[in-house]
Each structure stands twice: as C-alpha cells, then as structure tokens.
C-alpha positions, -999 to +999 in steps of 0.1 A: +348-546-014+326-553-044+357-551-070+387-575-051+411-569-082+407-527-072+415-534-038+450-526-041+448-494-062+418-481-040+439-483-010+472-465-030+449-436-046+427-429-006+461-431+010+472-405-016+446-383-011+449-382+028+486-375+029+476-350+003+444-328+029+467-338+055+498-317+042+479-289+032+457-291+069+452-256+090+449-282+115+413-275+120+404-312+106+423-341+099+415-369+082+430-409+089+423-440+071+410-468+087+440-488+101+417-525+108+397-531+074+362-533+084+344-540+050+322-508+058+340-470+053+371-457+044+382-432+073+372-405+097+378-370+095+379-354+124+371-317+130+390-295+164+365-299+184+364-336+187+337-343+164+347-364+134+323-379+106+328-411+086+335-415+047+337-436+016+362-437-006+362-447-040+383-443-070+364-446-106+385-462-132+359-453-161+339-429-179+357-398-160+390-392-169+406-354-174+393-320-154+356-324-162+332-342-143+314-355-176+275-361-158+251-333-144+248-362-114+268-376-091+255-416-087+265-442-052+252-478-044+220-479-024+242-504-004+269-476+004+242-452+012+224-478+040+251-476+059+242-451+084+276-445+101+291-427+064+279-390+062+304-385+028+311-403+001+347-390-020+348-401-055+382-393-073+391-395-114+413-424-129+443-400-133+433-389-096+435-348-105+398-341-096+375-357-075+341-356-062+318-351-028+283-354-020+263-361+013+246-393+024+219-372+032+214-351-003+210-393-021+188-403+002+163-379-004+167-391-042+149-422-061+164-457-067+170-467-099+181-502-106+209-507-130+235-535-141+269-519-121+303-524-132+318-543-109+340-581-111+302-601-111+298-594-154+263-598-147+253-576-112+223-560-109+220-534-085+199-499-072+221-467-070+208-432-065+219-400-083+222-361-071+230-328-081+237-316-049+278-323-054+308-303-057+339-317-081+374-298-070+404-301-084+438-319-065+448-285-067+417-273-047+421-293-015+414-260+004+380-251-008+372-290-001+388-285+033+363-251+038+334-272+031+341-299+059+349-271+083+316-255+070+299-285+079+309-293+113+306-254+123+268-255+112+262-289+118+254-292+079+260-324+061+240-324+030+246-298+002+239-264+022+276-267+034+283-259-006+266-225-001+285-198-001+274-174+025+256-141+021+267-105+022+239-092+046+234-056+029+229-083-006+198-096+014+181-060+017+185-054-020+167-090-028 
C-alpha cells in the first residue's frame, strides 16, 4: 500500500462495507476480503454461478466528504489500473455514506495524465487516468450497486454498459 499510516483505517472502512453488501445479499453474489495480504487487490466477489471478479478498495480521506460526489470524473493510479487481475475499483467518502465504482476497462480506454498524488512520499509524482463512466450510490443504496454486479456477470459486461438501464422494447419502435 502506497499510504502505510491508512493501512489500518482502509482495512476497518472495506471490512465495513463487506459485512454491509453481505447482509443485505439476495445471495446471488457475495463478496470476501482477501484473508493473506497480497499487496495487489482487495477481494473477490463472487457471482452464483461460480464466476467471481477481483476489486480495489480504497477509502479517500479528502476532497469528498458529504452525499455529493464533488467531480464530473472519477480518477485511479495507472499502477492500480495495470494490474490486470482487478475488473472494479470501489472508492468510498471519508464519513463512508457514499461511495464510488467504475470499471478497469472504462479508464483504460482514457489518457494518462501525470500529476503529484497525495500519498505519505510529500513529493510523488505519478500518472492516473479519469472517467465519466461511474456510478456514486449511497450506503443506503447497496442494492442498486448489488443490480449492477449481477448485471455484469449476467451479460458478461464489465465496463460502464452494466450502468444502463435496460430498454422497454415498444420505447425502441417509437425512437
């Protein structure tokens, strides 16, 4: 982990958030946290069928605090995204009441910008990449979160189309 003295808190707020989906499960996916640190993802979630996809967890201790997402684009480390095993990264708020997804695949289809990151080294320099294809949800919304995930394993969709709601057919005749 890039920021040691967040280590602690990290772990706290992801297991938080599991026990959280976890309690409010259908049982169609489940998500567990890594029990051996491996220095590379977060967790699994795995979907009925046996198919399970990998995540990153991270909890942001600045500029995002309260219900509102305050940026048009969600931003991750070029050196998360390289590791090809993640499909999801979850971002939560300091008060952790609303939190964040987006697709491994949605940033890398994005530019890298290098920027200075925030991180215990004062003086890192690093290359993120930003998307709009994300969806912020409330604690309280772990079950439209939970419909995306399901969404994505059904259509085999992780990137940003397992956002979409679907369409009425008779809607597609009008249009």
């Amino acid at each position: 982990m890039y920021r040691p003295s967040k280590y602690k808190e990290h772990n706290y707020s992801l297991e938080r958030f599991v026990k959280l989906v976890n309690s409010k499960n259908n049982f169609r996916i489940k998500m567990s946290l890594r029990k051996n640190e491996n220095f590379r993802d977060d967790g699994v979630i795995t979907f009925e069928d046996g198919n399970s996809i990998i995540f990153d967890w991270e909890k942001r201790d600045a500029h995002w605090t309260g219900d509102r997402f305050p940026f048009s684009e969600l931003g991750q480390f070029e050196r998360k995204l390289q590791k090809q095993e993640i499909k999801l990264s979850i971002q939560c708020n300091k008060e952790e009441k609303t939190f964040a997804i987006g697709w491994h695949e949605d940033w890398l289809k994005e530019n890298k910008i290098r920027r200075n990151l925030a991180t215990n080294n004062v003086d890192e320099s690093g290359v993120v990449r930003y998307t709009s294809k994300f969806k912020v949800y409330s604690y309280d919304e772990i079950d439209k979160f939970m419909d995306v995930i399901i969404k994505a394993f059904k259509k085999s969709a992780f990137n940003y189309r397992s956002f979409e709601k679907p369409r009425l057919w008779f809607l597609s005749i009008l249009y």
